[in-house]
Each structure stands twice: as structure tokens, then as C-alpha cells.
C-alpha positions in Angstrom: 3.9 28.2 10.9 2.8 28.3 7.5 5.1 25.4 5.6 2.7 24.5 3.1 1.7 28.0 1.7 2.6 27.9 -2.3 3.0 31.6 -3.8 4.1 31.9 -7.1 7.7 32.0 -7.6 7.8 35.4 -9.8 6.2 37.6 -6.6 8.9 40.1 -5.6 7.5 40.5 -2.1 8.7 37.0 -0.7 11.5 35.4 -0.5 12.3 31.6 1.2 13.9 31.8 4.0 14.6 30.5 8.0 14.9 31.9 10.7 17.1 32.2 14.0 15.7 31.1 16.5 18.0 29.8 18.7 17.4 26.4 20.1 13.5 26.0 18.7 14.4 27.0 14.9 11.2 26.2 12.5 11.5 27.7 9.5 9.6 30.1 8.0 8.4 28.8 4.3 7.5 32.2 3.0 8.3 35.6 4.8 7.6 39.3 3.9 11.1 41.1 2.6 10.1 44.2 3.9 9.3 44.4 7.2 6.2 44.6 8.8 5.6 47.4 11.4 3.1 46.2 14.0 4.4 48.1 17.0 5.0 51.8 16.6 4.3 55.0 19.3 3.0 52.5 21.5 0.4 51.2 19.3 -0.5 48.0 17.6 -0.8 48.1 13.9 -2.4 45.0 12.3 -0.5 43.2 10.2 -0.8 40.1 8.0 1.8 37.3 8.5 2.2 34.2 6.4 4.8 32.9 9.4 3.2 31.3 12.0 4.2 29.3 15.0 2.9 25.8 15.4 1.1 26.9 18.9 -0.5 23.7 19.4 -4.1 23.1 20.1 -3.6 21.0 22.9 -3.8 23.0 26.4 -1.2 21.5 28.9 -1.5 21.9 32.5 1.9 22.7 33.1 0.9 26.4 31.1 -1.6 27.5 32.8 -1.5 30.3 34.8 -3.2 28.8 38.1 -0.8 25.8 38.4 0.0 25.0 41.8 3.5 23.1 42.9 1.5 20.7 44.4 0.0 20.0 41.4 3.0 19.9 39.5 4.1 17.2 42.1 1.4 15.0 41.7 1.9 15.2 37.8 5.2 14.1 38.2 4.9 11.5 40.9 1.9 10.2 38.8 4.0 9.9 35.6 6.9 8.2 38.2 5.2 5.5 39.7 3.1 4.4 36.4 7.1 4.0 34.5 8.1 2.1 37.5 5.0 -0.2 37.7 5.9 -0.9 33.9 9.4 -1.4 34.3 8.7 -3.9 37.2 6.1 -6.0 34.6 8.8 -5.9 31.8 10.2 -8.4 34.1 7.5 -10.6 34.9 6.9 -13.5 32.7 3.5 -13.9 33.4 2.4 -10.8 32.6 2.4 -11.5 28.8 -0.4 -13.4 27.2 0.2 -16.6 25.4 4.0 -16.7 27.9 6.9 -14.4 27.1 9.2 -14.3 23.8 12.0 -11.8 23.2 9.5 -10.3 20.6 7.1 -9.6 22.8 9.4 -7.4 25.1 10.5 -5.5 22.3 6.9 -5.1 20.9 6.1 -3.7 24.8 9.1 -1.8 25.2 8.2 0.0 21.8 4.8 1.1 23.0 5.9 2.1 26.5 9.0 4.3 24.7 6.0 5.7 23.2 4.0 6.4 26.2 7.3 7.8 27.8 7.6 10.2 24.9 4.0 11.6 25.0 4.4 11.7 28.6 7.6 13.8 28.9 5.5 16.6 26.6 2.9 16.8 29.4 5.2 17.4 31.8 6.4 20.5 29.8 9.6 22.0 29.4 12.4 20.2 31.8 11.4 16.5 30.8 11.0 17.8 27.4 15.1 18.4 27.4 16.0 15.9 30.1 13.9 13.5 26.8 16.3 15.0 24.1 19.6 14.8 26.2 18.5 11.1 27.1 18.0 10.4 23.2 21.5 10.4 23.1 22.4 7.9 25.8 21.9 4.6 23.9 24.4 3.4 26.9 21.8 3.7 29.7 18.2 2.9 27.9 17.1 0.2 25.4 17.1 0.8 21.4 13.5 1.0 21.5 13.5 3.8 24.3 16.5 5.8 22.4 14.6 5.9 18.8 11.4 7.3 20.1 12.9 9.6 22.2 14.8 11.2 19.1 11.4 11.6 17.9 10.7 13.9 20.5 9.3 17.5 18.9 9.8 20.9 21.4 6.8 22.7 20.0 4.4 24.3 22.8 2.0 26.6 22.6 3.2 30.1 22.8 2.6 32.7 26.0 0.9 35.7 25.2 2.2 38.8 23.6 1.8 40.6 27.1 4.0 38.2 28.7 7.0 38.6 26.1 6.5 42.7 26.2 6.7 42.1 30.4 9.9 40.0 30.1 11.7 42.3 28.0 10.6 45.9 29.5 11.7 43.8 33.3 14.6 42.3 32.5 16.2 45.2 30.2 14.9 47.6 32.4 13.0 50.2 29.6 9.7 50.1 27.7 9.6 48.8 24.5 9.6 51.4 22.6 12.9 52.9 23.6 14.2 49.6 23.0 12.4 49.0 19.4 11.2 50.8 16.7 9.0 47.8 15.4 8.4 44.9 17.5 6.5 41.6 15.8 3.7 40.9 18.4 3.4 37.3 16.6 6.4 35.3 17.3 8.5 33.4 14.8 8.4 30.5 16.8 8.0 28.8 20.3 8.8 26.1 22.2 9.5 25.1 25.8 12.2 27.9 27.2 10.7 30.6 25.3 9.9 31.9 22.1 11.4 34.4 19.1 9.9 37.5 17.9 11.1 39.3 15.1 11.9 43.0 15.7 13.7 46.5 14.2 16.4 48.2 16.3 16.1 52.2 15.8 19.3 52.2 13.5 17.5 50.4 11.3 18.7 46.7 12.1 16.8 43.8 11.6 17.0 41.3 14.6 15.4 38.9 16.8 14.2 38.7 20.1 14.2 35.6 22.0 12.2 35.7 25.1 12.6 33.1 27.5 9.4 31.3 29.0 7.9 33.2 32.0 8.2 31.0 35.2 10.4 28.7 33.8 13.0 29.0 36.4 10.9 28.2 39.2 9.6 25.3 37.3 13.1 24.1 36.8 13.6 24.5 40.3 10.7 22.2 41.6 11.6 19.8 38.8 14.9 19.1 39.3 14.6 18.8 43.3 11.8 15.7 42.5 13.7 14.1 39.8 17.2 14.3 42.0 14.6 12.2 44.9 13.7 9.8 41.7 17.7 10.1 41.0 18.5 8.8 43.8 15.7 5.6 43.9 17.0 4.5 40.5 21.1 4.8 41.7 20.5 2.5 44.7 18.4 -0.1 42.8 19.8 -3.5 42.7 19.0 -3.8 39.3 18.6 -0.2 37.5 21.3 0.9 39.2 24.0 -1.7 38.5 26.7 -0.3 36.1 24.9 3.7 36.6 26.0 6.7 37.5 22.5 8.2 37.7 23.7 10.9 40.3 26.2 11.8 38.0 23.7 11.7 34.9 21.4 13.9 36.6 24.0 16.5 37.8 25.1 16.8 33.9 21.5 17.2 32.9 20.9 19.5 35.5 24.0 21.8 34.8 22.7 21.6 30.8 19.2 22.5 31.4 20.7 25.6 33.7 23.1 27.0 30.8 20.3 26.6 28.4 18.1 29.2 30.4 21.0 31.4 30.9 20.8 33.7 27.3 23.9 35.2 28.5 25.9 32.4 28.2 24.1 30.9 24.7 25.3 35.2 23.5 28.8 34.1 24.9 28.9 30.8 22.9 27.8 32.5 20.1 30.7 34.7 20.3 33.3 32.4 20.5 31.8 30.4 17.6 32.1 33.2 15.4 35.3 34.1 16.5 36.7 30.4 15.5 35.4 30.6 12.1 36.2 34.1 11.7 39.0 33.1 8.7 36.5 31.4 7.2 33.6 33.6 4.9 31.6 30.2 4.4 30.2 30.2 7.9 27.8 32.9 9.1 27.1 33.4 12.7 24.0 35.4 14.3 25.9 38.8 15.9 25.1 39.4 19.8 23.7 42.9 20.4 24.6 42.6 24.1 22.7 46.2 24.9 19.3 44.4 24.3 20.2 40.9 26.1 19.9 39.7 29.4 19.8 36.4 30.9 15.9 36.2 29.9 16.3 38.0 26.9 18.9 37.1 23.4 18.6 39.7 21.0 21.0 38.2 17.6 21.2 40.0 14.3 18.9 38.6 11.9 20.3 36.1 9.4 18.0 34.6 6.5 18.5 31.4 4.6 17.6 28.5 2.9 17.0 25.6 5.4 19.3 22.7 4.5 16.9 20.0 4.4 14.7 22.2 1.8 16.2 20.3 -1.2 14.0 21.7 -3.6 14.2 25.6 -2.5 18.3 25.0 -2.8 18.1 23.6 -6.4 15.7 26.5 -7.2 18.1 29.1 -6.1 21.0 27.1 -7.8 22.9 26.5 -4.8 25.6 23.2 -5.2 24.0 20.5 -3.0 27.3 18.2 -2.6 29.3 21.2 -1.9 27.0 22.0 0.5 27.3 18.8 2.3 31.3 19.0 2.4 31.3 22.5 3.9 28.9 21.0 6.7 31.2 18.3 7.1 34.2 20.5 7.4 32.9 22.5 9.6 32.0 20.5 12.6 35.4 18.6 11.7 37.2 22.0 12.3 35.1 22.4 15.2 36.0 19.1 17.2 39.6 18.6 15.9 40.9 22.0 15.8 39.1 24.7 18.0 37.6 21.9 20.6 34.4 23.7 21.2 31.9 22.4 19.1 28.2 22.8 18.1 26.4 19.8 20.1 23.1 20.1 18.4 23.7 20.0 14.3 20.1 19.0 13.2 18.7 20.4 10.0 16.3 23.3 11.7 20.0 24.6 13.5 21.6 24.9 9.8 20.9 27.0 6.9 22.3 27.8 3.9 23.2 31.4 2.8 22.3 33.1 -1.1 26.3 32.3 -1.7 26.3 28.4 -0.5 27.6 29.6 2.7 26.2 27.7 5.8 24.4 29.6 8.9 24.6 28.2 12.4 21.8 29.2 14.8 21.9 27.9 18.2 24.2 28.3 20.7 22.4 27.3 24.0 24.4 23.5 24.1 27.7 23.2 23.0 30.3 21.0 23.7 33.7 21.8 24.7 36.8 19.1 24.2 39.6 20.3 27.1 43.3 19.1 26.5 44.0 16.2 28.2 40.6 14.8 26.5 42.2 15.6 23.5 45.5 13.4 24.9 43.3 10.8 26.3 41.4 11.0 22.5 44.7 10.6 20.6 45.7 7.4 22.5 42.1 5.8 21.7 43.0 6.7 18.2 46.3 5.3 18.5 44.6 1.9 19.7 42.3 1.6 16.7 44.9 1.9 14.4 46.8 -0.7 16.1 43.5 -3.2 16.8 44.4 -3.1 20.6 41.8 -3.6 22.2 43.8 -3.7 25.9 45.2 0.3 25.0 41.6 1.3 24.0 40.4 0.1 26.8 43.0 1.8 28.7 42.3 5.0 27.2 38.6 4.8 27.8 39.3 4.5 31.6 41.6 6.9 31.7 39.0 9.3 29.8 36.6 8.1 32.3 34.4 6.7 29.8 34.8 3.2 31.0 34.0 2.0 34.8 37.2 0.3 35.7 34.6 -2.9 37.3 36.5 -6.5 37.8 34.3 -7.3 34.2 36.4 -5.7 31.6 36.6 -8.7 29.5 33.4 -8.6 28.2 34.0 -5.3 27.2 37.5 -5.8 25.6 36.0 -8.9 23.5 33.5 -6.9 22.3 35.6 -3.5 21.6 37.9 -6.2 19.3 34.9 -7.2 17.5 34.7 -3.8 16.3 37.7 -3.1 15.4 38.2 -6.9 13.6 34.9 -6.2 11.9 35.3 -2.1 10.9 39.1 -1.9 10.2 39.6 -4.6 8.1 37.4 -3.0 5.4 38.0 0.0 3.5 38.0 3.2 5.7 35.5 4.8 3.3 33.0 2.5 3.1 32.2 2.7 6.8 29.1 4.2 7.8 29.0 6.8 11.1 25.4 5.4 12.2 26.5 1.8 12.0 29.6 2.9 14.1 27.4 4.5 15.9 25.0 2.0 16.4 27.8 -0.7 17.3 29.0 0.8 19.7 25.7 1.6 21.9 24.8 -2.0 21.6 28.2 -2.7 22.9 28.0 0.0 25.9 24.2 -1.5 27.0 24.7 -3.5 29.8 28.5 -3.1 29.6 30.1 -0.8 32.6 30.5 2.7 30.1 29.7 5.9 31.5 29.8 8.1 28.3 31.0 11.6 29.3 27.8 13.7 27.6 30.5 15.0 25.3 31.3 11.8 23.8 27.6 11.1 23.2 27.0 14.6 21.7 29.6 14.0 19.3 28.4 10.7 18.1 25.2 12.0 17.8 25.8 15.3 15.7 28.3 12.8 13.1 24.3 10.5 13.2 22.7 13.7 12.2 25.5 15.6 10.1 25.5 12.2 7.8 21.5 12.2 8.0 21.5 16.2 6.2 24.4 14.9 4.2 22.9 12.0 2.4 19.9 13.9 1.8 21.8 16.7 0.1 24.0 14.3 -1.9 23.1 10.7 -2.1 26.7 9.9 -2.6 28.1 11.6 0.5 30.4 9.7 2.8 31.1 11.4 5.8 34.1 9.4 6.8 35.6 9.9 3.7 35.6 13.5 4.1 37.1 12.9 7.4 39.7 10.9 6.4 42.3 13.6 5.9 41.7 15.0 8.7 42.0 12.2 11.3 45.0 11.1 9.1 46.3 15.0 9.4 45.9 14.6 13.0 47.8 11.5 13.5 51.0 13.0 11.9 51.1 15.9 13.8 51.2 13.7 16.9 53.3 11.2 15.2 56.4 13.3 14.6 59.9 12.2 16.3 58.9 13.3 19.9 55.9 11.4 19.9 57.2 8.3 18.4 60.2 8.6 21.0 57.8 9.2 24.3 55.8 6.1 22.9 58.9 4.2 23.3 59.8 5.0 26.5 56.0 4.9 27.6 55.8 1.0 26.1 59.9 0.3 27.6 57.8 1.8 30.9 55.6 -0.3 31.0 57.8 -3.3 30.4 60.3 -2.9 32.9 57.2 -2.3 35.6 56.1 -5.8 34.4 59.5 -7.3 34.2 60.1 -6.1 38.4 56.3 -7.1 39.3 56.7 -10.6 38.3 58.2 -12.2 40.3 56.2 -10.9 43.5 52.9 -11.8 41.4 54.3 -15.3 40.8 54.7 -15.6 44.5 51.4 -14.4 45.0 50.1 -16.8 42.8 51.9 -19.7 43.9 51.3 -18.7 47.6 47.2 -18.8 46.6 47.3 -21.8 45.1 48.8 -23.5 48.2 45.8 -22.4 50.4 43.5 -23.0 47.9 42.4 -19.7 47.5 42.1 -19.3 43.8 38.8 -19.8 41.8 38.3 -20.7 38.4 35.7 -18.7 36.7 34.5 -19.1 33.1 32.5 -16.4 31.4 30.3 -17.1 28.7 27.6 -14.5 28.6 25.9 -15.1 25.4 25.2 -18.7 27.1 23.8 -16.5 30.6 21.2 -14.2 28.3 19.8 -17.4 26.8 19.9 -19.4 29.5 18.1 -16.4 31.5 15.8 -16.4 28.4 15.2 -20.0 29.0 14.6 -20.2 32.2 12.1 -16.7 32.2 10.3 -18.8 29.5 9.6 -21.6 31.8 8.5 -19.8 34.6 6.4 -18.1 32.3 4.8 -21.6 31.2 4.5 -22.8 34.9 2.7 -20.2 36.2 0.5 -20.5 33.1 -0.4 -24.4 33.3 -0.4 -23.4 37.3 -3.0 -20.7 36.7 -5.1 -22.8 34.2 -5.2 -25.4 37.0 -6.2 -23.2 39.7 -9.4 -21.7 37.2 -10.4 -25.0 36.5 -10.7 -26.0 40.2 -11.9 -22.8 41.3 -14.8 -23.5 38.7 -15.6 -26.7 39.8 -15.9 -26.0 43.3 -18.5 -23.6 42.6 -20.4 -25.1 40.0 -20.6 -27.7 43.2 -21.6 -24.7 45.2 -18.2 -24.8 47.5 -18.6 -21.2 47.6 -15.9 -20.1 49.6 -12.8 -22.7 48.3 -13.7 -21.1 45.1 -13.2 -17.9 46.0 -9.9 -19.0 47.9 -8.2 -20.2 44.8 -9.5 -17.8 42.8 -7.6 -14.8 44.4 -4.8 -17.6 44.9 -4.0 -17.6 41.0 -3.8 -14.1 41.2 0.1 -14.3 42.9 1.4 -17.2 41.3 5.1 -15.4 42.1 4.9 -15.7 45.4 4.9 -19.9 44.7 7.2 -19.7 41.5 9.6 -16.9 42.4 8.5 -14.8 39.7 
């Protein structure tokens, strides 16, 4: 990819635009208007192109032709074992110089989020996603794990040309030619399920091929039966596993990574995402030719545009920034409150902006989809936050199956009325999505959640939508655009039904009470006699630092225990007491098997 070619604006022959590439969109900086003819009566034509793909110099193993499984295995095993051994040391006092500090676990967790992240690219295409779904569970990893994770790019190397022509002409069952009148040997772009080509039906259209990666399947395939064995390690852990559903995180990762491969249902999506915003000329969606797809192969009329993060390309060509921003807005607001089914990767290289200021959406391979009774479940959350009840939010959030209805909900109650003490009592435009956003993981680490991968999809488009939106107009609020929206939402569930089955569900609720009581009181009472109750006080700020404390002690013991040990073990062989020297030499080597560590 060429994105730092200048050519001078007055040249006729090129125009800015980007590109559709489905899940892997880079943008072209500079592309021919005409198009270029490279493949025609079965011959390659040279042609120039100023559009390249970033192919990557770097060879990885998992692309080579003459990778074995077992290989793959021992790739993965090797990657395994190394996180686990790291983990484990994140929790051993003595294994930071100088004795452990809170700052010097955050200042290791950083680099080994950043060993994780270059790692994950090695290992090619399934941990590349399985990275950027778990970028958006801040409720299962550390902040420092989530950031870098966001950072991580899909960009590949490209298969060959003869690979792409092999996919097509096997999975739509004709040569190419039939199929094409010009076919772009060079592709558009690639990443790690495939790559896009750009290409010239026989009528004339202009479209684009997307080509899924050869092999992938079977790579997905030994993958995902070693990562459901490493699954399964993590779920039964005493510690990694407390408060995580990891078989059910890896059966929703799973089910992604398999819909993403299947170009059927990303044409499908794209469908019904058209259809939804089919009233509505300010949204442009990529048209399916379902003659020339398959499930390797997405063929989608081609669509130019301005990228919406190029600022300065959209000033040049006079397009309205801030409106710009609103329509984005609007548009995944229409998405999520009023058709359900909405676009669950919104970054800037999925979004571009039309001659007219209309947006283009490219991308259809992960949506999300909102059923009914999440919307009901949804509405009562709302209902809580505008009431600061923090006992019917939490309610909600177990009956949305958000929460894990554990025996230590008050934790998580105190700290869901923090958030709504601290965010509703200000003015509901001057709240910002990310710090909402960011609230509310630090609330679900180590709390019992188990965030549907909807909920987290949403939370992080609003992130990203209010990202592209400050950067097209510094003074853009997305919750301010939203406002009339949620506020439309509440009074069409507010209306005199609503208000009367709220009613009877509270009058419910306090009659069961009222006929409960007195067999609870007897209960009670009956408890108290045998001395069966227990008085437990919480106070879990006091654990963490007493946890802190007492990790920093050990972490001083074994040091002043280890210094000891040298200092003897020096002396006894300066003395020439060869073999007690050697003895406590290798004996400060386990202090944690003397100091419990």
C-alpha cells in the first residue's frame, strides 16, 4: 500500500479513494479512475499500480507451504507454556528485583501484553482474531493486556496470485475468464482470512473479489481443538478460573471465527444491512453479486470513498466534517435501538465517506444481533439507571445473563451505585462513552460479570464511533447525540401499559415479600437458636492492601533470607567447605518452599 504517494491535486487520472475490502479494509491513497486491464484472453498484461498491499517482509511459519500440524502444535504449545510460566512469576514476590511494588507488576504486565501481542501474529490467523475479540473483554484480562491487544494490526503477507486464481476457478466451479473480463493480479489488500482483488464483471461492473486464505480451514480446525485443551486448563484453575466462563468464552470465539470464514453468511449480513437502511440515501452498502460468491469467495460491487479518518482529503473535497460525525452517530444508534442488528466492528478503515457526505459501510463478516427479550432485559437496566437502583440493575444484569448470580453480589451492587452516584448526578452531556466505558471494565475485573460478546461489541464500537467522531469534529459528544434517542425510547416503553405492568410487577413483588416474611423470620430466629448464623464483614479495599502488604513482606523475607544464604555460602568456600557451599547455594534458589511463596 502506497499511503504516502503525493501527486499533484490537478491530475485527472486519480482520484482519493478506499476501498472494500471486507474485514481487512486499508485504503488506497491514490487509485487509477480507469481501470486497469491486467488479465484478458487468458493473458497477463503488465500494469502499473500505485495501490499496494502492505505484504510484510517478515516470513511466518504458519505460511509456508511445508508446515506440518505437528509443527503447528509445538508453535502453539511453545507460546502456551512460556504465558503460563509468566503468569505463575506475576505472582511471585521474589521474582522482582529490589522486592515487589504495584508499579512493578504493571510495568511487567505491560511488556508481557506486548510479548502476547507479537506472539499472537506468529501464530497467524486464528490467534490473530481470538487477540482482537479478546481486546474487547476488559472483564476477563488486565488494562495493560486489553490496550495492547487493541493495538493488534491484521496485516500478513499475501498468497500468491496462483493461489487466489485456484480458489476462485474451484470454488465457483469456471475459469476465470468466463467469470471476469479483467481480473487485478495484485490484490487491494491482505490480511489473515484472505485477501481482495479488484476485478471487471463482463457487463461492465466494477467489483471486488475477496478470496479467502488457502488452508485456512484446516488451520482453524487444529487450532481451535488445542486452544479448547488450553480452555479447559484455564476453567478448572483455582485461580484463573474463579469468576470464568472460559468454556463458554471459547465456544463464542469459536462460533465467531467460523461465521467469519463463511463469505456466504458476511454476503447475507450484508444484505440485511442494506435492507435496514434502505429509507435512508445517506448510507451506502457494497451490493452482493451472489453468482460469483461462494463460501471462499465474496464478490461486492465496488464502492469508492473518502476514508473517514482522512481529515484532510474530506476538507479538500468540501465534505461537512461535524455533519459527518452525526450521521455516523445516527447510524449505529438506528442500528442498535431500532433494527437490533448492528455493525460490531465500526473502526475508521470499515467507514468511508461518499462524494455527497454520505457514509459507506464495508464489512460484514461480525455483526451483532440484539434479540427481543435482550431488548426487554435492556429496557429494565435502563429503567434502573434512571432510577439509581442499583438492586434492579443488578437484577437486570442477571436476568440478561451478564451477571453470575455468585453469593458476592454486594461488591458488585456498591460498585454499580458508584457509577450511577458519580455519572448521573452530572449533566447527561457532558459524559464521555470511553470513561463509561472504562468504569465499568474496572468495575467487571475481578467482579463475577460474564459480558455476553454483544454487550462488549457494543461498548466497544460507541469507544471507537466517539474516537472517529472527535477527530472529525473536536466538539462532538456522542451522548449528546444520543440523548434523543434513549429519551425516545423510554417513552415508547413508558406509555400507560407500561407504567400500569410496572405497578403490578413492584405490588408483585411486595406481596411475595409481605407472605415470605414471616417463614424467613422463623428461619432466622430458628438459626440463631442453634447458633448457626455467621457474621461476615466485607471490606475488600482493606483485603487488596492487605494482600499487597503481606506479598510485600514475603517479598523482603525471602530477600534478607537469600542475602543470608549468599553470604554463608561464600564464606564456607572461601574456607574451602566445598560441599556446604554448594548446599546452600542451590538452597537459596527455593526460598518458597520455606516462606510459602
Amino acid at each position: 500500500m502506497n499511503c504516502g504517494l503525493k501527486l499533484p491535486p490537478s491530475n485527472p487520472n486519480y482520484k482519493i479513494i478506499a476501498s472494500p475490502e471486507g474485514s481487512f479494509l486499508r485504503v488506497s491513497a491514490f487509485s487509477p479512475v480507469s481501470s486497469s486491464r491486467p488479465y484478458q484472453n487468458n493473458e497477463l498484461v503488465p500494469t502499473a499500480k500505485l495501490a499496494q498491499p502492505e505484504l510484510g517482509k517478515k516470513k511466518y511459519r504458519w505460511n509456508q507451504q511445508n508446515y506440518s500440524s505437528l509443527g503447528r502444535r509445538i508453535d502453539i504449545w511453545k507460546f502456551v507454556l512460556s504465558l503460563i510460566f509468566r503468569l505463575w512469576r506475576n505472582n511471585r514476590g521474589w521474582s522482582y528485583v529490589g522486592g515487589y511494588t504495584p508499579e512493578k507488576r504493571t510495568s511487567r504486565q505491560q511488556v508481557q501484553a506486548a510479548w502476547i501481542r507479537e506472539s499472537l501474529l506468529e501464530l497467524g490467523p486464528t490467534f490473530i482474531k481470538v487477540g482482537q475479540l479478546f481486546s474487547t473483554r476488559a472483564d476477563l484480562f488486565p488494562t495493560e493486556y486489553v490496550e495492547e491487544l487493541s493495538k493488534l494490526q491484521d496485516r500478513v503477507p499475501a498468497f500468491t496470485y496462483e493461489q487466489a486464481i485456484a480458489t476462485i476457478e474451484t470454488d465457483l466451479g469456471k475459469p476465470l475468464n468466463q467469470l471476469f473480463r479483467n481480473f487485478d493480479p495484485t490484490p487491494i489488500a491482505a490480511a489473515s482470512l484472505g485477501q481482495v482483488h479488484k476485478a471487471q464483471l463482463h457487463n461492465g461492473e466494477e467489483v471486488v473479489v475477496k478470496i479467502q486464505r488457502p488452508g485456512l480451514k484446516k488451520l482453524f480446525e487444529i487450532d481451535l481443538a488445542i486452544l479448547k485443551q488450553i480452555t479447559r486448563y484455564f476453567h478448572s484453575h483455582p485461580r484463573w478460573g474463579k469468576n470464568r466462563d472460559w468454556l463458554g468464552i471459547y465456544e463464542e470465539c469459536s462460533r465467531i471465527l467460523w461465521q467469519e470464514a463463511d463469505y456466504l453468511n458476511e454476503g447475507r449480513n450484508a444484505d440485511t444491512f442494506r435492507r435496514n437502511f434502505r429509507d435512508q440515501d445517506w448510507v451506502k452498502v457494497p451490493k452482493i453479486y451472489w453468482r460469483y460468491t461462494s463460501p471462499k469467495v465474496l464478490t461486492l460491487e465496488y464502492l469508492p470513498g473518502i476514508k473517514i479518518s482522512h481529515y484532510e482529503a474530506l476538507d479538500a473535497a468540501g465534505i461537512d466534517r461535524t455533519k459527518v460525525a452525526k450521521l455516523s452517530a445516527q447510524a449505529y444508534l438506528q442500528q442498535l435501538l431500532g433494527n437490533g442488528f448492528f455493525h460490531a466492528d465500526p473502526h475508521p478503515g470499515n467507514l468511508a465517506v461518499s462524494a455527497n457526505g454520505g457514509l459507506i459501510f464495508y464489512d460484514f463478516g461480525m455483526m451483532g444481533q440484539i434479540k427481543a427479550n435482550v431488548k426487554v432485559g435492556l429496557m429494565e437496566t435502563l429503567f434502573g439507571i434512571t432510577q439509581k437502583d442499583a438492586d434492579r440493575v443488578v437484577r437486570s444484569l442477571i436476568d440478561l445473563g451478564a451477571l453470575a448470580p455468585t453469593g458476592e453480589i454486594a461488591p458488585v451492587r456498591r460498585s454499580i451505585q458508584y457509577m450511577l452516584d458519580n455519572f448521573m448526578d452530572k449533566e447527561f452531556t457532558e459524559q464521555s462513552v470511553n470513561a463509561i466505558s472504562d468504569d465499568l471494565y474496572e468495575i467487571a475485573y475481578d467482579q463475577p460479570f460474564r459480558f455476553p460478546a454483544t454487550f462488549t461489541f457494543v461498548l466497544r464500537a460507541f469507544s471507537t464511533l466517539e474516537g472517529v467522531g472527535k477527530g472529525l469534529d473536536p466538539n462532538f459528544n456522542f451522548m449528546a447525540i444520543a440523548q434523543p434517542y434513549a429519551l425516545d425510547l423510554i417513552d415508547k416503553n413508558t406509555a400507560t401499559a407500561t407504567i400500569f405492568d410496572e405497578i403490578s410487577r413492584q405490588a408483585a413483588e411486595i406481596s411475595n415479600t409481605t407472605i415470605g416474611l414471616p417463614q424467613r423470620i422463623d428461619a432466622t430466629l430458628d438459626r440463631l437458636e442453634q447458633g448457626d448464623v455467621k457474621l461476615r464483614v466485607k471490606a475488600s479495599e482493606s483485603d487488596r492492601l492487605l494482600r499487597r502488604l503481606s506479598l510485600g513482606q514475603k517479598a523482603t523475607q525471602q530477600s534478607i533470607f537469600i542475602s543470608a544464604l549468599l553470604l554463608c555460602s561464600t564464606l564456607l568456600f572461601v574456607n574451602a567447605y566445598i560441599k556446604p557451599a554448594i548446599g546452600l547455594g542451590l538452597l537459596k534458589c527455593a526460598p518458597r518452599y520455606f516462606l510459602g511463596a
